[in-house]
Biopython code that builds the backbone (N, CA, C, O; Angstrom):
import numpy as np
from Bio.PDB.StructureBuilder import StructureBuilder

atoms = [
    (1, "UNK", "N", (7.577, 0.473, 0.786)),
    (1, "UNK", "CA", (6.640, -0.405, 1.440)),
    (1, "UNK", "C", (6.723, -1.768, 0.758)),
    (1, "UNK", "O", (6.373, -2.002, -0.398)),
    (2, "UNK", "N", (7.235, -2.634, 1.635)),
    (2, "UNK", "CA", (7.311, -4.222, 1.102)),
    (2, "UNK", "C", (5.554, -4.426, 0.709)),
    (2, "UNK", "O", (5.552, -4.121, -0.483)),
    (3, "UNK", "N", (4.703, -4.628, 0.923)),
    (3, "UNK", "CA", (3.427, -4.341, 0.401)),
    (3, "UNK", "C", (3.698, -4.421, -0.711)),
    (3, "UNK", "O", (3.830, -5.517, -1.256)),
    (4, "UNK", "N", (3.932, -2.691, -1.667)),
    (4, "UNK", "CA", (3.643, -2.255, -2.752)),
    (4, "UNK", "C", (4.654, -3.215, -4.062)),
    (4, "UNK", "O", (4.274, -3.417, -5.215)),
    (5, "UNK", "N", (5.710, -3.584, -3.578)),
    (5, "UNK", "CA", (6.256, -4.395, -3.736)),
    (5, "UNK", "C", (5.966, -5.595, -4.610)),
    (5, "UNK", "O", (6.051, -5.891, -5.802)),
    (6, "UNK", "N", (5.590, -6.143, -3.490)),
    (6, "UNK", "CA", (4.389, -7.778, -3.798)),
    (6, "UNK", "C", (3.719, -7.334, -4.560)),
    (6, "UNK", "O", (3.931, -7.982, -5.585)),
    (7, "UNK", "N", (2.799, -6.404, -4.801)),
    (7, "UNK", "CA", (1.656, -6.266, -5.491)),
    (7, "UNK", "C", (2.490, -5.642, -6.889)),
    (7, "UNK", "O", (2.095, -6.247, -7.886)),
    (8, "UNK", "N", (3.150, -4.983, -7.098)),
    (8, "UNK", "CA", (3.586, -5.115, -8.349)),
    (8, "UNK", "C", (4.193, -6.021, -9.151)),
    (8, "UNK", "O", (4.157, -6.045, -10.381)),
    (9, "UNK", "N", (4.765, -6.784, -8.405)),
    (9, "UNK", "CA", (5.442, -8.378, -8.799)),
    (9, "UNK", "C", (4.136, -9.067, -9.800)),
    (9, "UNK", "O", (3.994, -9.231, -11.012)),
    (10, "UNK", "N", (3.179, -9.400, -8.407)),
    (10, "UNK", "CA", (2.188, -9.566, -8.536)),
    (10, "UNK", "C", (1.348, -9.432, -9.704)),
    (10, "UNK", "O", (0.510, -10.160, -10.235)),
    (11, "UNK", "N", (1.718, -8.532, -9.894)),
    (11, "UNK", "CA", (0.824, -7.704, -11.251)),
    (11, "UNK", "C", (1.593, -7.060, -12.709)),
    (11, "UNK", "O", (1.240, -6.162, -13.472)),
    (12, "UNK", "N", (2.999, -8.117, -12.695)),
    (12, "UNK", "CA", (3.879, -8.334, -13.693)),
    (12, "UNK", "C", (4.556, -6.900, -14.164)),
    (12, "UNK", "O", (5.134, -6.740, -15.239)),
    (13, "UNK", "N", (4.358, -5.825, -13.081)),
    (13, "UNK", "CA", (4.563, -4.753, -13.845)),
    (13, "UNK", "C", (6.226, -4.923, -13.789)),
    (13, "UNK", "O", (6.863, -4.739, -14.826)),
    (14, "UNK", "N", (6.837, -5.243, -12.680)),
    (14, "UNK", "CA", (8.713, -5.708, -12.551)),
    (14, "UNK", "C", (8.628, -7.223, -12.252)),
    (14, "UNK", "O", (7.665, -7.803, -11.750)),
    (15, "UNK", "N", (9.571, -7.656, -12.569)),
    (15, "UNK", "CA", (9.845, -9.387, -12.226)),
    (15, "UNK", "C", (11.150, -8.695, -11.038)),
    (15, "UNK", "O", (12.109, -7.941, -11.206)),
    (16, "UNK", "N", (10.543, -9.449, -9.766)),
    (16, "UNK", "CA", (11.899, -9.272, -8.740)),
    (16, "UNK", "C", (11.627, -10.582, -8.023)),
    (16, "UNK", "O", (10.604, -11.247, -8.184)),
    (17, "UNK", "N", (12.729, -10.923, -7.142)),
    (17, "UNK", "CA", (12.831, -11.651, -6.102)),
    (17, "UNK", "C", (12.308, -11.661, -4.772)),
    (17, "UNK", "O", (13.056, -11.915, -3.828)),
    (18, "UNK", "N", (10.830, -11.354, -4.570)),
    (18, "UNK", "CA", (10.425, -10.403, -3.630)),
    (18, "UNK", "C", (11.040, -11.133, -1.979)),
    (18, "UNK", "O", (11.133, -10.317, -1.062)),
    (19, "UNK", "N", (11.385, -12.445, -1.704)),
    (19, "UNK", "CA", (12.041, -13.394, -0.867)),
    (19, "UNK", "C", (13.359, -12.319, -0.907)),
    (19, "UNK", "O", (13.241, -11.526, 0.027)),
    (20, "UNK", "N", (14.133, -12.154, -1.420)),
    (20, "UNK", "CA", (15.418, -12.250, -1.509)),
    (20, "UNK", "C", (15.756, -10.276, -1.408)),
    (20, "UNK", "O", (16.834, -9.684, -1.345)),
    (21, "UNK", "N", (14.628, -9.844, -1.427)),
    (21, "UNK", "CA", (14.445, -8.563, -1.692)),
    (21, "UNK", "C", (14.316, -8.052, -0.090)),
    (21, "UNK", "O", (14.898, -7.073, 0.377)),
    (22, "UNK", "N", (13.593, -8.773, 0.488)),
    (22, "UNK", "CA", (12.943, -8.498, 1.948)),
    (22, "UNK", "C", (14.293, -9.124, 3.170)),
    (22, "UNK", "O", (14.630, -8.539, 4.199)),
    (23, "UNK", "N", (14.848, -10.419, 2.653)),
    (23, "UNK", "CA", (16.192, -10.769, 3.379)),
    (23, "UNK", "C", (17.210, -9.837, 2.989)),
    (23, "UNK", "O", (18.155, -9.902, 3.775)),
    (24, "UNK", "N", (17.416, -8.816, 1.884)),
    (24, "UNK", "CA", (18.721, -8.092, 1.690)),
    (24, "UNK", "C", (17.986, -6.738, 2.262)),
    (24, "UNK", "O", (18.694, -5.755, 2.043)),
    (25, "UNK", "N", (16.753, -6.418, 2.937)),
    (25, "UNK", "CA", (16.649, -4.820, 3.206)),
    (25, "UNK", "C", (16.921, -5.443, 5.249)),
    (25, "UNK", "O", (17.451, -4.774, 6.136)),
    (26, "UNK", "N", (16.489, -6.482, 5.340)),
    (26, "UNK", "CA", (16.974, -6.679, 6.730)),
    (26, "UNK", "C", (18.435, -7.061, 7.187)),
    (26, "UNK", "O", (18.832, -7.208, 8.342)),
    (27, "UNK", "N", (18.998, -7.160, 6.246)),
    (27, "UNK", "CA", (20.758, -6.627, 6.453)),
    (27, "UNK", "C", (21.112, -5.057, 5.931)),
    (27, "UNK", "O", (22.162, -4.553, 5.532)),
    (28, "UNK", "N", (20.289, -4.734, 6.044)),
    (28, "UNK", "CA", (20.980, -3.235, 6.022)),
    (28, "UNK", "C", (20.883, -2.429, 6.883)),
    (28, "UNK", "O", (19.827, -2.660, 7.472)),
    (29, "UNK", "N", (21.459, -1.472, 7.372)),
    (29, "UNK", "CA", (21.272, -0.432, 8.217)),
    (29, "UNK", "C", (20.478, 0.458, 8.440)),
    (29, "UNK", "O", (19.875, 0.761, 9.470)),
    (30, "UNK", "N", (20.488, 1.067, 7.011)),
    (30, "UNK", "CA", (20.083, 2.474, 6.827)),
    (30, "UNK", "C", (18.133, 2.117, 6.022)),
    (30, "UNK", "O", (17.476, 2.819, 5.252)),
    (31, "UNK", "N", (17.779, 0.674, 6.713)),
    (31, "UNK", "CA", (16.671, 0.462, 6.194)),
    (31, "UNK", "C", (16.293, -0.371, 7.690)),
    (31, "UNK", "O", (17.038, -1.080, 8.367)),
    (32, "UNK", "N", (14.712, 0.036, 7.946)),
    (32, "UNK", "CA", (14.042, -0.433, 8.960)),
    (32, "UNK", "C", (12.128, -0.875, 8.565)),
    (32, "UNK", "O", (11.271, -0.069, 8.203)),
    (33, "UNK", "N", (11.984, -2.084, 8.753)),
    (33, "UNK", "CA", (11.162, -2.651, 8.214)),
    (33, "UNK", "C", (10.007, -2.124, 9.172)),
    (33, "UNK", "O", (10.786, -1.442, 9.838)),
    (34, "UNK", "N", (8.784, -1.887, 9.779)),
    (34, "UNK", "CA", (7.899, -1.274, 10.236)),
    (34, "UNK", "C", (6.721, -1.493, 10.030)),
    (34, "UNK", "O", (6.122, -1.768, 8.990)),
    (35, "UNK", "N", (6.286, -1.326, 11.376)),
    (35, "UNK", "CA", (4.926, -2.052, 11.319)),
    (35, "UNK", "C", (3.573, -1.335, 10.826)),
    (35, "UNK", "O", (3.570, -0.115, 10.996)),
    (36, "UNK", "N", (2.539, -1.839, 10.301)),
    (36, "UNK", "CA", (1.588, -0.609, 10.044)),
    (36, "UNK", "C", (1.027, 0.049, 11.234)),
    (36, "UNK", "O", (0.522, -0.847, 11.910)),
    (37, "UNK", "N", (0.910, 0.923, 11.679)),
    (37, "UNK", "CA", (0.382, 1.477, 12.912)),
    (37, "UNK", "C", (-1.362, 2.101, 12.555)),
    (37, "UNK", "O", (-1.753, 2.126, 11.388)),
    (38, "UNK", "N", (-2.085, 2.473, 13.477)),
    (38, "UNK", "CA", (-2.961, 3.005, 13.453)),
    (38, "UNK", "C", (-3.203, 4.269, 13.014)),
    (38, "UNK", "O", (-4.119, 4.625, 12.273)),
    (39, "UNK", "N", (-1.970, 5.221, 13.713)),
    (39, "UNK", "CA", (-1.856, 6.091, 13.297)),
    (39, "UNK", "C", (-1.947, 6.368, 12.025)),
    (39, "UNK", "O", (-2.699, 7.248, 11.606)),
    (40, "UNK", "N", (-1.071, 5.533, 11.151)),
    (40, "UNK", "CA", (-1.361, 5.953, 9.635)),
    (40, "UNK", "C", (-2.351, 5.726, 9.247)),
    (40, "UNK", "O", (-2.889, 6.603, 8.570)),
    (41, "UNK", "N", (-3.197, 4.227, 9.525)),
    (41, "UNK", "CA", (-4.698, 4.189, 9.077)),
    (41, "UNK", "C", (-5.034, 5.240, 9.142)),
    (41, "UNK", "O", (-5.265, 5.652, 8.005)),
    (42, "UNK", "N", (-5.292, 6.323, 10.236)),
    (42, "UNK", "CA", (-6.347, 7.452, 10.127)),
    (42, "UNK", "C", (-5.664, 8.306, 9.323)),
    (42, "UNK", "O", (-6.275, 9.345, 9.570)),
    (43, "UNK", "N", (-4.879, 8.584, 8.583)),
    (43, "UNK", "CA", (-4.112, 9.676, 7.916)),
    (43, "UNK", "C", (-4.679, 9.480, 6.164)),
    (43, "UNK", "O", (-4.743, 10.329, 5.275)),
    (44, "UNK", "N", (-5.039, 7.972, 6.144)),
    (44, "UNK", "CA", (-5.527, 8.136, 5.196)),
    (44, "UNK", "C", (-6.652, 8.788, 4.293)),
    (44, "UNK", "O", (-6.820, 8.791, 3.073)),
    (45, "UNK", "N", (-7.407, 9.378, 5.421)),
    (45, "UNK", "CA", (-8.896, 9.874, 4.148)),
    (45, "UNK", "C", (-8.399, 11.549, 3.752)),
    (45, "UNK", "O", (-8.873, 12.352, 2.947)),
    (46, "UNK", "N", (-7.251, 11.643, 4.696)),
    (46, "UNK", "CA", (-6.987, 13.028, 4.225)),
    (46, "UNK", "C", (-6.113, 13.056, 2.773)),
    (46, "UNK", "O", (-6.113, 14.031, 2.022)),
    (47, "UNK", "N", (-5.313, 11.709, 2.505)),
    (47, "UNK", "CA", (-4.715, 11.769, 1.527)),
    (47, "UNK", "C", (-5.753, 11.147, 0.512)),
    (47, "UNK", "O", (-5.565, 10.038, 0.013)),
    (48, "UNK", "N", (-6.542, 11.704, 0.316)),
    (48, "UNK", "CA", (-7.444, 11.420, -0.991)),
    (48, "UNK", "C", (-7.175, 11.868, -2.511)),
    (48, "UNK", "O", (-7.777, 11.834, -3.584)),
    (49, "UNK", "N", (-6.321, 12.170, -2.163)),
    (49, "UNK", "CA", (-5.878, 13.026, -3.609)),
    (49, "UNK", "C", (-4.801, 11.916, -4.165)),
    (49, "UNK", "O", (-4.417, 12.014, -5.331)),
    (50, "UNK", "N", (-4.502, 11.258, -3.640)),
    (50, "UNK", "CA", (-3.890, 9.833, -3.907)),
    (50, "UNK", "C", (-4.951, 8.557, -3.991)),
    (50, "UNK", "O", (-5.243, 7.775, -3.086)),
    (51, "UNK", "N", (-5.451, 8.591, -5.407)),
    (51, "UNK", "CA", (-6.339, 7.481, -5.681)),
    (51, "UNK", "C", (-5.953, 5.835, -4.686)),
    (51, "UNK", "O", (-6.431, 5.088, -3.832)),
    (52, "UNK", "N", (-5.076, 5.976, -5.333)),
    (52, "UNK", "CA", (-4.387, 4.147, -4.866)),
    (52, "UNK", "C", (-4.086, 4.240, -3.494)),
    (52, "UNK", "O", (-3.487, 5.097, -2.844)),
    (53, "UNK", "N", (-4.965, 2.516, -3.003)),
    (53, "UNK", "CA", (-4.299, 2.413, -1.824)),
    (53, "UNK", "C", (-2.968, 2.332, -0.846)),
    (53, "UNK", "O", (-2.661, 2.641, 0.306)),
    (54, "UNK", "N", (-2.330, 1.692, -2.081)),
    (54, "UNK", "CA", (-1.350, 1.261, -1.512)),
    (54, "UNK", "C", (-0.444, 2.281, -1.219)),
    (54, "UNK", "O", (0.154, 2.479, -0.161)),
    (55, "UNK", "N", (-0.395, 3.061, -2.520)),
    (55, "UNK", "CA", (0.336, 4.816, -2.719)),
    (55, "UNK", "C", (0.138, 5.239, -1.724)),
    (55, "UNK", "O", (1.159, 5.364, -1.048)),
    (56, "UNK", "N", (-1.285, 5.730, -0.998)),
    (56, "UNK", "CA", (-1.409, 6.303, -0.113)),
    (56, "UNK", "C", (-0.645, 6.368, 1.588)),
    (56, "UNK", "O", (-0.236, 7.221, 2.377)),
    (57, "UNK", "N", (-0.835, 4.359, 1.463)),
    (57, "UNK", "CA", (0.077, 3.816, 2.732)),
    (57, "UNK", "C", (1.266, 4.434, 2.561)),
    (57, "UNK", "O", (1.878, 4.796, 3.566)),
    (58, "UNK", "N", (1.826, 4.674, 1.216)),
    (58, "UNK", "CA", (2.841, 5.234, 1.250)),
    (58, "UNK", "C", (3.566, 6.200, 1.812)),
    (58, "UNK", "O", (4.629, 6.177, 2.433)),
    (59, "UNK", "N", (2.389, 7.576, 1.315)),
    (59, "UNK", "CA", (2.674, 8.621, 1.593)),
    (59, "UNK", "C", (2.345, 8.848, 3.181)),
    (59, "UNK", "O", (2.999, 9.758, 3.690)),
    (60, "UNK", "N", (1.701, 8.362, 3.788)),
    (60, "UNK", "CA", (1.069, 8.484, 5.159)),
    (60, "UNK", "C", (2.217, 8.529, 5.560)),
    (60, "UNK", "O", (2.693, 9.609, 5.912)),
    (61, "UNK", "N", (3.141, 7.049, 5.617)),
    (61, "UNK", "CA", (4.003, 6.760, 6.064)),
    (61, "UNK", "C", (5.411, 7.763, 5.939)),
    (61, "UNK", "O", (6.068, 8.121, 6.917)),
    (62, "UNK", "N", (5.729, 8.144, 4.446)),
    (62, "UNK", "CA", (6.714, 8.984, 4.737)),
    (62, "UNK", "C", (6.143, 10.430, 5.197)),
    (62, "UNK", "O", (7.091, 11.194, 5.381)),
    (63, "UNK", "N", (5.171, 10.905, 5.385)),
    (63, "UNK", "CA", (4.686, 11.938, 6.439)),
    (63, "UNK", "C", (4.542, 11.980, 7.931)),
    (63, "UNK", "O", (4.569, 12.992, 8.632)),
    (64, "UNK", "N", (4.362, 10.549, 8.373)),
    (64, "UNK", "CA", (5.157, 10.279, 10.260)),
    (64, "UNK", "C", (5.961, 9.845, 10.018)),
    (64, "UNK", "O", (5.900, 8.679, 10.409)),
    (65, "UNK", "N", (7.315, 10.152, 9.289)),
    (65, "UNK", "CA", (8.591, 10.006, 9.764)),
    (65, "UNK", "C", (9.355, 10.802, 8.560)),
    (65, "UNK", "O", (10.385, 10.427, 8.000)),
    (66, "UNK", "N", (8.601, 12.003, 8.291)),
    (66, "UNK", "CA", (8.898, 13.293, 7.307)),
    (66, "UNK", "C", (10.426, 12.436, 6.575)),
    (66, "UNK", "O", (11.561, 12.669, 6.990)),
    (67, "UNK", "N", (10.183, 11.678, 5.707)),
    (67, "UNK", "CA", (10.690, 11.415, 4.951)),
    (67, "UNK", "C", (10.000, 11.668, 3.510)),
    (67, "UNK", "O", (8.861, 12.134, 3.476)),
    (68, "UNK", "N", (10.671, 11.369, 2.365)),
    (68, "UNK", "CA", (10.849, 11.741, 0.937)),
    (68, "UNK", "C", (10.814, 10.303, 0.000)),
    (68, "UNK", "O", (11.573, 9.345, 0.142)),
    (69, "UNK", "N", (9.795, 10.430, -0.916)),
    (69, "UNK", "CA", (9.497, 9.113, -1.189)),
    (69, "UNK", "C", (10.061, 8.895, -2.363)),
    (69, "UNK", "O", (9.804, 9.750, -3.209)),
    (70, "UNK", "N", (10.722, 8.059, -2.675)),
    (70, "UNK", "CA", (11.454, 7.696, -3.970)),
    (70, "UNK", "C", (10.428, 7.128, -4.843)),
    (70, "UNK", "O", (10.008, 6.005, -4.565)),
    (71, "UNK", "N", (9.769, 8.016, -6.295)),
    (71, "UNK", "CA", (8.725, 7.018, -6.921)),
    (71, "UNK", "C", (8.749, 8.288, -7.997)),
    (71, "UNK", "O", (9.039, 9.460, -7.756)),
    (72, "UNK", "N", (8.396, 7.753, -9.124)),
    (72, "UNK", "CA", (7.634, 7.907, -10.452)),
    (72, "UNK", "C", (6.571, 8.027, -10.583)),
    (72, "UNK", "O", (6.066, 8.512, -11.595)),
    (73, "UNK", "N", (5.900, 7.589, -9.520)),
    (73, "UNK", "CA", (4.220, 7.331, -9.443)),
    (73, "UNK", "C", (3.921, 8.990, -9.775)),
    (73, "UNK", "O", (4.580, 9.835, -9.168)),
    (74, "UNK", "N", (3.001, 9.354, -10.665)),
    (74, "UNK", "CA", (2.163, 10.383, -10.885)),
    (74, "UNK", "C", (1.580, 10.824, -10.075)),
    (74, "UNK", "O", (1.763, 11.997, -9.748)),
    (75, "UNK", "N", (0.537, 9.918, -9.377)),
    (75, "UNK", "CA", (-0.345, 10.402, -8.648)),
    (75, "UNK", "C", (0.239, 10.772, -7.108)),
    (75, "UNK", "O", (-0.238, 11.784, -6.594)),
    (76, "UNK", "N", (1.160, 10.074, -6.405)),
    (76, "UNK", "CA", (2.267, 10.352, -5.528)),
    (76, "UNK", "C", (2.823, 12.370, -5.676)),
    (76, "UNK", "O", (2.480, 13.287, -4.929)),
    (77, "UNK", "N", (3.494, 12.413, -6.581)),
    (77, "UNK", "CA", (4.036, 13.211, -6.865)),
    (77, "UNK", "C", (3.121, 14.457, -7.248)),
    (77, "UNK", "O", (3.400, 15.581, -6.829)),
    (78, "UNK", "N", (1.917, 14.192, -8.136)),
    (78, "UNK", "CA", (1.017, 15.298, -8.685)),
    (78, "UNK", "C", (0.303, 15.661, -7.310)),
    (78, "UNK", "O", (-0.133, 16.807, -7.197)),
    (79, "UNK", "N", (0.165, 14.832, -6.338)),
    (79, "UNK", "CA", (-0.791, 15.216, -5.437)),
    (79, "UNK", "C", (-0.232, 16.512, -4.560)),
    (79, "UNK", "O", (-0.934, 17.521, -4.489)),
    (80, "UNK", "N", (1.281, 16.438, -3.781)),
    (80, "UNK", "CA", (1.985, 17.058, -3.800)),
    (80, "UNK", "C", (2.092, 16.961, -2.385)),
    (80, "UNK", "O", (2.829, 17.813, -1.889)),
    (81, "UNK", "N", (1.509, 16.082, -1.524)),
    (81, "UNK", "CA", (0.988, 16.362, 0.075)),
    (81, "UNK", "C", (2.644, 15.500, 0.552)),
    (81, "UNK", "O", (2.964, 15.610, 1.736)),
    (82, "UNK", "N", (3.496, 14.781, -0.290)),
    (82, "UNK", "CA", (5.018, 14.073, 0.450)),
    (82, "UNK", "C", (6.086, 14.909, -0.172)),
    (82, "UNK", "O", (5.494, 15.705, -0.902)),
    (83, "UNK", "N", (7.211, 15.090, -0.230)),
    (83, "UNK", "CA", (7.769, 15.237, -1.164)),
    (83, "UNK", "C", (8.649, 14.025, -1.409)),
    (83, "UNK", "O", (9.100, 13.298, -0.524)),
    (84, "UNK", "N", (8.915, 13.840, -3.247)),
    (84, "UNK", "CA", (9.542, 13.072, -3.711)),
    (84, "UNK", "C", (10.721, 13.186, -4.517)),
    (84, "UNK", "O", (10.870, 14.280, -5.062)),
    (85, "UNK", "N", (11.516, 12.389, -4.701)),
    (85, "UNK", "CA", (12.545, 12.035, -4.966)),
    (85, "UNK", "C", (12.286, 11.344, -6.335)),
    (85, "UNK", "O", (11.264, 10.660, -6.391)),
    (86, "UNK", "N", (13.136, 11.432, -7.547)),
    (86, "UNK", "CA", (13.162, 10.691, -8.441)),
    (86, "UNK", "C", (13.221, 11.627, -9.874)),
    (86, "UNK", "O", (13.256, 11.073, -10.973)),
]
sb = StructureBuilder()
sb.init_structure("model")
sb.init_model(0)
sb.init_chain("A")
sb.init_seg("    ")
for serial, (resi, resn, name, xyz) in enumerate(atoms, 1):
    if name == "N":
        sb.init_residue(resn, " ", resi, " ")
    sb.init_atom(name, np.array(xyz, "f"), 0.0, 1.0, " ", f" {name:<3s}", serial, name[0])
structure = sb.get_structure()
């Protein structure tokens, strides 16, 4: 999620190019940028077991389109409702 992204930049946890980050995932193929839908809004109060918001957008998201989320995140992973990668 370009989102989660920004907000870590943001919040000095990685120094990236977040410009240059968002122009190299829209030349790629096997990556499709996406809009927030409604649908996921409502998916969220069920993922409560995922403190963070943004995490959560996360997981919503790779659950309508049963994908596998690449992350370290603890709370992602401990919760157990996506499966992850990493």
């Amino acid at each position: 999620m370009l989102a989660e992204i920004i907000f870590i930049v943001e919040r000095g946890k990685i120094h990236a190019d977040v410009q240059g980050i968002v122009r190299q995932i829209g030349t790629l193929p096997a990556f499709s940028i996406l809009p927030l839908r409604l649908a996921t809004i409502q998916r969220l109060p069920a993922l409560n077991s995922i403190p963070e918001m943004h995490d959560r957008l996360i997981a919503a998201e790779a659950l309508a389109h049963k994908a596998s989320v690449i992350t370290r995140d603890r709370a992602i992973t401990e919760a157990g409702v996506v499966p992850t990668v990493w």
